[in-house]
Structure formats: C-alpha cells, structure tokens
C-alpha positions as CSV (number, residue, x, y, z in Angstrom):
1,X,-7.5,-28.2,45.4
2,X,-4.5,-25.2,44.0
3,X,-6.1,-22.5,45.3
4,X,-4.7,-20.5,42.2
5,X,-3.9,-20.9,38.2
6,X,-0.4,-21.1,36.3
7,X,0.0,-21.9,32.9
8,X,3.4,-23.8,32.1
9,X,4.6,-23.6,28.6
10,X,6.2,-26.5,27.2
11,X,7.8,-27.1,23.7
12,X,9.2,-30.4,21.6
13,X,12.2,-30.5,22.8
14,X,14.8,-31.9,24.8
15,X,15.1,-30.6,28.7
16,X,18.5,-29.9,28.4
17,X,17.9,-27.3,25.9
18,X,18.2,-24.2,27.6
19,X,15.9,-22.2,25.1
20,X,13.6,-24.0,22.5
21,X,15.0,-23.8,19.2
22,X,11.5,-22.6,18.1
23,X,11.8,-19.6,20.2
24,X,15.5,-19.3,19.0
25,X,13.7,-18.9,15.6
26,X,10.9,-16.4,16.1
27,X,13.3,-14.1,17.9
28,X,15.8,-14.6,14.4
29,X,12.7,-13.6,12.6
30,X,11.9,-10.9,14.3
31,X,15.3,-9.7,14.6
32,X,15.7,-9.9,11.0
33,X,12.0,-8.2,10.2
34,X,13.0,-5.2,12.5
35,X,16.5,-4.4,11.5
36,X,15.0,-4.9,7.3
37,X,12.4,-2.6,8.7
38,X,15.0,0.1,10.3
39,X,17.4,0.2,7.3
40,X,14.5,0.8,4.7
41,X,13.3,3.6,7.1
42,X,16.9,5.4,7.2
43,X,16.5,5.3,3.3
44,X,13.5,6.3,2.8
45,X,14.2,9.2,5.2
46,X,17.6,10.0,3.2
47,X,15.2,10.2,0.2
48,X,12.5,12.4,1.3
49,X,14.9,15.1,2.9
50,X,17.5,15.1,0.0
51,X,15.1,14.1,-3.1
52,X,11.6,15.0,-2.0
53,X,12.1,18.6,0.1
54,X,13.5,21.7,-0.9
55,X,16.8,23.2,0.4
56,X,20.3,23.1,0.9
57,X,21.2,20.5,4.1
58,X,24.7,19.8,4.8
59,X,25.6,16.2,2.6
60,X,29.0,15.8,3.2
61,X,28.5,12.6,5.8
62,X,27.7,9.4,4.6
63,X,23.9,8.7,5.1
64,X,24.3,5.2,3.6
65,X,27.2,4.0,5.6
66,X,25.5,5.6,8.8
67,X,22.2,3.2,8.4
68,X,24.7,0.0,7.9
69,X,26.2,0.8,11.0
70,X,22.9,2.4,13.1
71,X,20.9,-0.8,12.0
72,X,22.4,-3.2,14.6
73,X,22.4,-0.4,17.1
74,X,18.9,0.0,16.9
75,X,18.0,-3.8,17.0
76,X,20.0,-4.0,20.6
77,X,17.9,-0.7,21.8
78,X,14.6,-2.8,20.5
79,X,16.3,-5.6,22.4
80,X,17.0,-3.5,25.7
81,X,13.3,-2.5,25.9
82,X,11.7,-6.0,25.7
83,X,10.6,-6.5,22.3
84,X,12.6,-9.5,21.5
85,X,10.9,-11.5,24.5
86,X,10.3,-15.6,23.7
87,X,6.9,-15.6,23.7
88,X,5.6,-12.2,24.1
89,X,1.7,-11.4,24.1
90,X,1.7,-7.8,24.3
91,X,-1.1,-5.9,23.2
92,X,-0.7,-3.0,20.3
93,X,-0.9,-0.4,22.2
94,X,2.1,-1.5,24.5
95,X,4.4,-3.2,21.9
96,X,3.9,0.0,19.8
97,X,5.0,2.2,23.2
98,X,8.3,0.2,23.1
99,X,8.7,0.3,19.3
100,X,8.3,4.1,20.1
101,X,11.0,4.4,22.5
102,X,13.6,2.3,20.7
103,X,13.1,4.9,18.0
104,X,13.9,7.5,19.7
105,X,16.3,5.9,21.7
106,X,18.2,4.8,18.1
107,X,17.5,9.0,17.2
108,X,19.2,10.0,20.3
109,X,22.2,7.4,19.3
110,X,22.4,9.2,15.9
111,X,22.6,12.7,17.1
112,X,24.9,11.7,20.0
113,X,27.4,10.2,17.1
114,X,26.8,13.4,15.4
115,X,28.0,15.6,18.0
116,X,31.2,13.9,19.2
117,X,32.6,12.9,15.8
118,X,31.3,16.1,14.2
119,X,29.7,13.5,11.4
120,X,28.0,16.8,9.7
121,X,24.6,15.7,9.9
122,X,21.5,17.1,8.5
123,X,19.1,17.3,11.8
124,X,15.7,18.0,9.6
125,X,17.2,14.5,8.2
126,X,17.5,12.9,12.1
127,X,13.8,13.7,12.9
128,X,12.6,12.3,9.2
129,X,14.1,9.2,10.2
130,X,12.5,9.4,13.4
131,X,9.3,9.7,11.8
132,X,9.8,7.1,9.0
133,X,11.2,4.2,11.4
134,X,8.0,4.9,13.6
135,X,5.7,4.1,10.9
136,X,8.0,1.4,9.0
137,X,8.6,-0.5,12.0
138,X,4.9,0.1,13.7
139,X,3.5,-0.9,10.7
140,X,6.2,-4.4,10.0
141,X,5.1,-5.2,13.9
142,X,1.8,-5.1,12.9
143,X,2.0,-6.9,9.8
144,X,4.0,-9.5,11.9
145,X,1.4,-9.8,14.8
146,X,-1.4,-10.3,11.8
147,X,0.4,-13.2,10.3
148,X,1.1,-14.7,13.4
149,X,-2.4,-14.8,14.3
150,X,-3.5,-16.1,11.2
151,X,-1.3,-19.0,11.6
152,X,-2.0,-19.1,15.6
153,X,-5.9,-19.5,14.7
154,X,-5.1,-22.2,12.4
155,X,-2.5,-24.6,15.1
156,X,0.5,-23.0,13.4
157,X,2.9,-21.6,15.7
158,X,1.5,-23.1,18.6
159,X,3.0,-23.2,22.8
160,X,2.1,-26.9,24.3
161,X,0.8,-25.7,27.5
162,X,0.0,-27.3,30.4
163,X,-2.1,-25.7,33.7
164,X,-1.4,-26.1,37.3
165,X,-4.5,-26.5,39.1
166,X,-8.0,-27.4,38.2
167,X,-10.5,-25.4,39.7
168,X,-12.9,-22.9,38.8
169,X,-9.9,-20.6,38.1
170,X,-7.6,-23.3,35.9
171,X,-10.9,-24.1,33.8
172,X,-11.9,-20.0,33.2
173,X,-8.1,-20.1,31.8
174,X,-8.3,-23.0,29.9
175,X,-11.1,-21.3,28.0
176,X,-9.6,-18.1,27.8
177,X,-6.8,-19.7,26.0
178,X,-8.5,-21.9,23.7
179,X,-11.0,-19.2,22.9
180,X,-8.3,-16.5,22.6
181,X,-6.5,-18.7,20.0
182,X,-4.4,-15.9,18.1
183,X,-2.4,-16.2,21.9
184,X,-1.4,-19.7,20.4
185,X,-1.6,-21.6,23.6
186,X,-2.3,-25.2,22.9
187,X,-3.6,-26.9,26.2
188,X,-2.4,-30.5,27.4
189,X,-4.3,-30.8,29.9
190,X,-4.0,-30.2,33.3
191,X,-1.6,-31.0,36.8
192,X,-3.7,-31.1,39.9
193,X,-3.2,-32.5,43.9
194,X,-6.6,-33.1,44.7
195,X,-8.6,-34.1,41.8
196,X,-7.4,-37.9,40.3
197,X,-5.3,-38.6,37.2
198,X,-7.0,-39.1,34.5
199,X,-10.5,-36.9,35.7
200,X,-12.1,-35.5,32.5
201,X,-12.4,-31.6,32.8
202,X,-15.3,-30.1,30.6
203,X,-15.0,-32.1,27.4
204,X,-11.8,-32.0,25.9
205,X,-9.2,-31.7,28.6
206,X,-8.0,-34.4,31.2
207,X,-5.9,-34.2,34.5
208,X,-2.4,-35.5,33.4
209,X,-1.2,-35.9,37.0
210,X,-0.1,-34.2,40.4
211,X,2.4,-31.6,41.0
212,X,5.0,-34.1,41.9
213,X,4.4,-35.7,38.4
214,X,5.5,-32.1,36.6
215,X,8.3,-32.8,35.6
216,X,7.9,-36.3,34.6
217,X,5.6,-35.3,32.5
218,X,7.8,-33.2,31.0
219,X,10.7,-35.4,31.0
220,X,8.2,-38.0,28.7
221,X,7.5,-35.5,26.2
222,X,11.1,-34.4,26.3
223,X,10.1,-31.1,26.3
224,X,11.8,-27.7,27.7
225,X,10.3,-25.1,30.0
226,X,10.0,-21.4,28.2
C-alpha cells in the first residue's frame, strides 16, 4: 500500500491547458481587488495628511498621478512575495505577513522615486499611506478570504481533487478536506497500487484506479494538473 498521502488537484479542463482558466480568473480577481484596494489607500492617505491634519507639507508633486503609476508597482511587489499563488491556502496570519511586506516594500519604492527624481514629497504623507494600504488591503484580503469561504462551504469555487494512496493516512486527508470545506477541495476519489479498483473507502469515496491509471484518469475528465 503508498506508504504516504498526496493530494492531486484537478480542474475541467483540457490537458493542454497550461494553467486552468479558473485559476487564470481568481488571480484576475484578485489582481483587480488588490490594486482597487492600493489606489483607494493612496487617496485616502492624500486626504487625511492634506484635508484631515494640520500643517504646511510640501504639495507641489502630484499625489494623484503618483498612485496611477505606484498601483501596478505595488501589485508586482504583492506578486513577488506570493500572494497571487493559484490556489493558495494560507492562513491569516501569514497572508497578512506578506500583505505587510508588499506595503512596505511599495513605501520603500515611493521614497526611492522621491529621492532620485527629487518628486518633493511629503514623508508624513509616505508613512500615512503605509498605514492606510495596511489596513485597506488587510482588510479587502480578508473580506476576500470570507466570501470565498462562504461560497467554498456551499461547492462554489471548488478544486476536483483526487488522492494518491489509500491508507490510514490518504483517508485522515480525505476527511480533513471534506471537513475543512472553506479549503474547497472536492474529493474524486482515490488512486491506489494495492487496494482494487473500484474498493469503497468509508462511505462516499471509491478507488478510481492505480498509479499507472493517473493520468488516464485525467485524460477522461480532460482535466489539467494545478
């Protein structure tokens, strides 16, 4: 029997693919949700240090220009530190560590811009948007991950999964993923070399086939591996 568990994801469509068009999507999505995100936290920090707080900070560079062109900037930064993975699982606490350093990371652009093209930047303005794009974008991840696993819970959004192996390991998995369902992990079944095709495991699951049979199997679902 495998002595250990994988899980394979598998979506709808065709093996040539070379990413599913669903994961194309969600990354569009998120892409889109983050960089709406960024730009209303460069405005909103324009607002509170020139509307909201007291004092005379330099305005002679062009704060709305500067978010049109730091937006994109700070989507590839969210981009270089993993948050635009196809099907990522992270926990809070870690996907919030990485919206964390893209923000500063995107700050650090800013000020870098300011000093070699003498842009005349307010600084107290820098760190406000530092602040504000922290909670904007924590809080439009959040909101994000919330939806998702609403719809997750409900087979929305779902990863056709299948699980290499069927022993004691492969089933403690299988359960993990069905009772974790916010993941979104819909199970097949499983692929096993020992136990026979067709063997039921617990009540709801069946063994699809052998290793050999993997990609067969996916071939007759025309799906693509994530």
């Amino acid at each position: 029997m495998a002595q250990t568990a994988d899980v394979v994801e598998i979506e709808t469509q065709p093996a040539h693919s070379p990413r599913p068009r669903r994961s194309i999507k969600r990354i569009a999505l998120r892409v889109v949700a983050d960089a709406m995100a960024v730009s209303a936290a460069l405005f909103l920090a324009s607002a509170v240090r020139f509307e909201l707080l007291t004092g005379s900070p330099s305005r002679t560079a062009n704060y709305t220009v500067l978010t049109l062109l730091s937006t994109p900037i700070w989507i590839m930064l969210f981009w270089l530190y993993g948050l635009y993975e196809p099907r990522q699982v992270l926990g809070p606490v870690n996907e919030f560590k990485q919206v964390f350093h893209g923000v500063v990371a995107g700050t650090v652009v800013i000020l870098v811009y300011d000093s070699i093209f003498q842009a005349d930047l307010a600084r107290g303005w820098a760190l406000i948007a530092m602040l504000t794009a922290f909670v904007v974008v924590g809080g439009e991840r959040l909101l994000v991950r919330k939806v998702l696993h609403f719809l997750r819970r409900r087979g929305g959004d779902v990863t056709r999964t299948i699980i290499l192996g069927a022993n004691q390991e492969a089933r403690t998995v299988a359960r993990t993923l069905e009772r974790e369902a916010w993941l979104g992990y819909k199970i097949l079944g499983f692929v096993d070399d020992v136990a026979p095709t067709g063997e039921e495991i617990g009540s709801d699951y069946r063994v699809l086939g052998s290793t050999a049979d993997l990609a067969a199997l996916i071939e007759s679902k025309r799906a693509g591996l994530i």
